[in-house]
C-alpha positions in Angstrom: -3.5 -37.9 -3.7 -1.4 -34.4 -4.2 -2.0 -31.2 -1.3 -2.8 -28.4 -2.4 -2.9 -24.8 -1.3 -5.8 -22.7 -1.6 -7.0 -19.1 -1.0 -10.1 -17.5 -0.3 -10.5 -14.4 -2.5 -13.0 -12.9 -1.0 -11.5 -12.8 2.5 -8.4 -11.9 1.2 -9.6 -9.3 -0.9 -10.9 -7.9 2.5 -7.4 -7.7 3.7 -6.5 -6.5 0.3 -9.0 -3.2 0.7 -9.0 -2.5 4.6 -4.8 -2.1 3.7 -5.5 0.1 0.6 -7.7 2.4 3.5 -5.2 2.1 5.8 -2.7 3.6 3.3 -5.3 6.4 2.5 -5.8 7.3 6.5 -5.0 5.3 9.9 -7.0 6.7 13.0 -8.9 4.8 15.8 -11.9 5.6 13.6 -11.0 4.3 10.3 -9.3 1.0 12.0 -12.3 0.2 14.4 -14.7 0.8 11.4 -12.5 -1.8 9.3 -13.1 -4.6 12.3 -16.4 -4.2 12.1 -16.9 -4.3 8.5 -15.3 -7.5 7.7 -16.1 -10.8 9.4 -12.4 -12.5 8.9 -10.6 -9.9 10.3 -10.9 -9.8 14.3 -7.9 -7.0 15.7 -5.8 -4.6 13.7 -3.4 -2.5 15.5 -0.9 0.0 13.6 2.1 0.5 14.9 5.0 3.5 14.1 8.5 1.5 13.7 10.5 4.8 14.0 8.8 6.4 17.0 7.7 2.9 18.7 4.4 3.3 19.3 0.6 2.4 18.7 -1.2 4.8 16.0 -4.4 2.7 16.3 -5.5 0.0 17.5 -9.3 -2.3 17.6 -10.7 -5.5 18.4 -9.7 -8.8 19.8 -7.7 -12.2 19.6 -9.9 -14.1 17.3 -9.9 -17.8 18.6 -7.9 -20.4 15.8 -7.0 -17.1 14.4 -3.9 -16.0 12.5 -1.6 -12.9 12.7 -0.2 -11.2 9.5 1.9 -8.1 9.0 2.0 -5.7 6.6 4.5 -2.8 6.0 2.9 0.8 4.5 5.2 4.2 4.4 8.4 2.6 2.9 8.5 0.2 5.5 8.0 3.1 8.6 4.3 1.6 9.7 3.7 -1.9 10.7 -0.3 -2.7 10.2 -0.9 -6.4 12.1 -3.8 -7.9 11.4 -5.3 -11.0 13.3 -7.7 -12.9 11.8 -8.9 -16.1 10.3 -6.5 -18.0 8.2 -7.8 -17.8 4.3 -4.8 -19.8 3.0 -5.6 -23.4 3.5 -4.3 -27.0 2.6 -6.4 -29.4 1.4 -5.5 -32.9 0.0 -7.5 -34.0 -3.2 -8.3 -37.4 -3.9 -10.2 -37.5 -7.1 -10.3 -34.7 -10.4 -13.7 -33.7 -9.1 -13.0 -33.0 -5.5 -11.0 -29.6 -6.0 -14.2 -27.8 -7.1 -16.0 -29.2 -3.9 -12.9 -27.3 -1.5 -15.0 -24.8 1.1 -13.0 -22.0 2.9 -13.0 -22.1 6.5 -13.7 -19.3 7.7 -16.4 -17.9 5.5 -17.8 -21.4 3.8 -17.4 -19.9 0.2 -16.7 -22.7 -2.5 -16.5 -20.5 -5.5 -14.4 -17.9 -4.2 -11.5 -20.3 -3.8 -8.8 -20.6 -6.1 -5.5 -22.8 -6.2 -2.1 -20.9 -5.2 1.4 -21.7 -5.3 2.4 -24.0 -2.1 4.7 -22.7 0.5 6.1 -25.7 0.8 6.5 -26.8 -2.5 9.7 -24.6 -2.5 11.4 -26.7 0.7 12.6 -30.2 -1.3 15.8 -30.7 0.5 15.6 -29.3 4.1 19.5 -29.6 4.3 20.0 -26.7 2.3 19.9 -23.0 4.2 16.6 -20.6 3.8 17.5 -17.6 2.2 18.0 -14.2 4.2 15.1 -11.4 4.1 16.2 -8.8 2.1 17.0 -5.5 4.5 17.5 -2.6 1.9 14.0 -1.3 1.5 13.4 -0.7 5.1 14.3 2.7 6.4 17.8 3.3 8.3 16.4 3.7 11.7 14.5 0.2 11.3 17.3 -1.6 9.7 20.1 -0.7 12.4 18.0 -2.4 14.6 17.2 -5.2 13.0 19.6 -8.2 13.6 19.8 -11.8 11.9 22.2 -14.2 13.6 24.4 -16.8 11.6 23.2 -19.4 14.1 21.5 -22.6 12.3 19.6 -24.9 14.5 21.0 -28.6 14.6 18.2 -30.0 13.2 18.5 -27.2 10.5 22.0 -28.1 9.7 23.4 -30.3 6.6 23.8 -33.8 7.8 27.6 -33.3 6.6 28.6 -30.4 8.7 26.9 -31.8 12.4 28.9 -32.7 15.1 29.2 -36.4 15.6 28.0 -37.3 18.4 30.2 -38.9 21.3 30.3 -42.6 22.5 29.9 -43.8 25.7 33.1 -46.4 26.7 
């Protein structure tokens, strides 16, 4: 019985094209018209990193929703989208039952295709996640952008905890 990861291409592909307008033009107009055009996605707001503030902004928390971002301008615009979640796990227990997987959020079962896990990459949690690469976001952004060398304890190697003390 493997688990598998699955996308919806059609409700990504919405994503895909309301960030490819975006690109082209970001106004109230062109954001509020992308809300309403595609079922999946419920908010979208825009936001300037340099300047920190709101270009645009539409729509509403979606409920069991999800919220993605997306960089556009070298990194100087954040888009974040909330919507339904088109990445999905399913576990399959016979051959025939991965051409039977529905998406969630739009009920399509041939517009769903089989995608690299997320997970598949974490075999040994003992072992530190690498850093996000910094260099491709502007200066402004990046000298305000910090990530600690502080590992969690249940994040750390088993070899390099602190034992823990008795009571006498």
């Amino acid at each position: 019985m493997p688990l598998y990861e699955f996308e919806c291409t059609k409700c990504r592909g919405n994503v895909e094209k309301s960030l490819k307008t975006l690109e082209r033009k970001r106004d109230k107009k062109t954001v509020k018209s992308l809300v309403e055009k595609y079922d999946n996605i419920y908010a979208i707001e825009v936001v300037d990193l340099e300047r920190e503030e709101i270009v645009a902004k539409h729509g509403r928390k979606g409920k069991d929703s999800i919220f993605n971002d997306y960089y556009l301008e070298n990194g100087t615009l954040l888009a974040l989208f909330n919507m339904s979640n088109y990445r999905f796990s399913e576990l399959i227990y016979e051959e025939g039952d991965e051409k039977n997987v529905k998406c969630y959020c739009c009920g399509e079962k041939k517009k769903v295709e089989k995608v690299i896990s997320t997970f598949a990459f974490t075999k040994d949690l003992s072992t530190d996640m690498p850093k996000p690469n910094l260099s491709n976001l502007p200066p402004s952004v990046r000298k305000r952008t910090h990530l600690s060398e502080y590992i969690e304890e249940k994040d750390r190697p088993k070899k390099n905890r602190p034992t823990p003390k008795r009571l006498s």
